[in-house]
N, C-alpha and C positions, 0 to 999 in steps of 0.2 A: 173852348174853355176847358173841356175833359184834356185836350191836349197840353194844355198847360200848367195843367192840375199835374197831371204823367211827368213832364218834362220835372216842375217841382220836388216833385216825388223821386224823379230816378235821382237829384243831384243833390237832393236832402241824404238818399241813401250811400251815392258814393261819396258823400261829406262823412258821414256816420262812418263808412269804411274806411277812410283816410282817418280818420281820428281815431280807432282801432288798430288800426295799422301801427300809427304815431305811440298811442298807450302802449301796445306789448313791449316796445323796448323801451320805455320809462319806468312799467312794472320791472323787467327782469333788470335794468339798471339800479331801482332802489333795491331789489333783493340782490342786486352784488354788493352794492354798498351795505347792505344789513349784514349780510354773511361775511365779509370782511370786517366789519365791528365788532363778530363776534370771535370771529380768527385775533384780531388785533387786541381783546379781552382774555382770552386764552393766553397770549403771548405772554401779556402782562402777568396774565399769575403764573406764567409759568418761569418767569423772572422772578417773579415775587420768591419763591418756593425758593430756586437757588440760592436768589442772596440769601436767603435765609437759611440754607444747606451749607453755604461760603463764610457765614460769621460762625455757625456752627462748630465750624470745624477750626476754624481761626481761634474759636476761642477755646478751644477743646488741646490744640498746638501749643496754645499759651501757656494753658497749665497742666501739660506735659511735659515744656518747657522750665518753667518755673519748678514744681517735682523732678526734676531731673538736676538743678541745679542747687536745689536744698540735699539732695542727698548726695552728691559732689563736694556739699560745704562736711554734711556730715561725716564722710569716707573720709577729707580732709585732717577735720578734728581729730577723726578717730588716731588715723594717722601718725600724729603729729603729738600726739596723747602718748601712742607705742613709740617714738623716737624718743619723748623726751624721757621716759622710763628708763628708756634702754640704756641712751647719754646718764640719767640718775646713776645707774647700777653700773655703767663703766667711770665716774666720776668718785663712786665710794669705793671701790677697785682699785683705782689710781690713789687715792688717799691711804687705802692700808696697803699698799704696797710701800706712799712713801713713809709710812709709819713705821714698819719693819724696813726699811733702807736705813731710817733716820735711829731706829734699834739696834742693828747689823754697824752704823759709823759708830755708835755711843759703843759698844761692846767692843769693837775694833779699837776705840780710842782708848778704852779702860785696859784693854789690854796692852796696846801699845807703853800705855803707860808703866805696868805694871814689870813690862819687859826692861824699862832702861830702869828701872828702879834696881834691879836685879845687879 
């Protein structure tokens, strides 16, 4: 009976060892799997952070963009403000120039006239 009690005893013990055996790579498999969840949590906010460093800067290009193209309108106007000044003042130029032309034919003419009268 002691013998069978022993016998018992040694295969209850190398059952216990086999099933220890069996758990250490179940523990270290769920702790790969944790530790890569938390790798895989990591990733995500560090994605998270980018996209949000990427619209940052997207939106920041926009209206750099946009500023850049209001004061393009403005240079424009300005522009185009000095041409038309300028066209003004070569436009009243050409008018008293033909003002004294058209001074210079009436004096020409009164003189002409004044010559065959003679």
């Amino acid at each position: 009976m002691n013998s069978k009690i022993a016998l018992a005893a040694a295969l209850a013990a190398l059952s216990l060892a086999g099933c220890a055996k069996k758990e250490a790579p179940v523990e270290a498999a769920v702790d790969a799997a944790a530790q890569a969840t938390d790798a895989a949590a990591a990733a995500a906010d560090a994605a998270a952070v980018a996209g949000d460093a990427a619209a940052d800067a997207a939106a920041a290009a926009g209206t750099a963009a946009v500023d850049a193209a209001g004061a393009a309108v403005d240079a424009t106007a300005a522009a185009a403000g000095d041409a038309a000044a300028v066209a003004g003042d070569a436009a009243a130029a050409a008018g008293d120039a033909a003002a004294a032309a058209g001074e210079a034919a009436q004096d020409a003419g009164q003189a002409a006239q004044e010559a065959t009268k003679q």
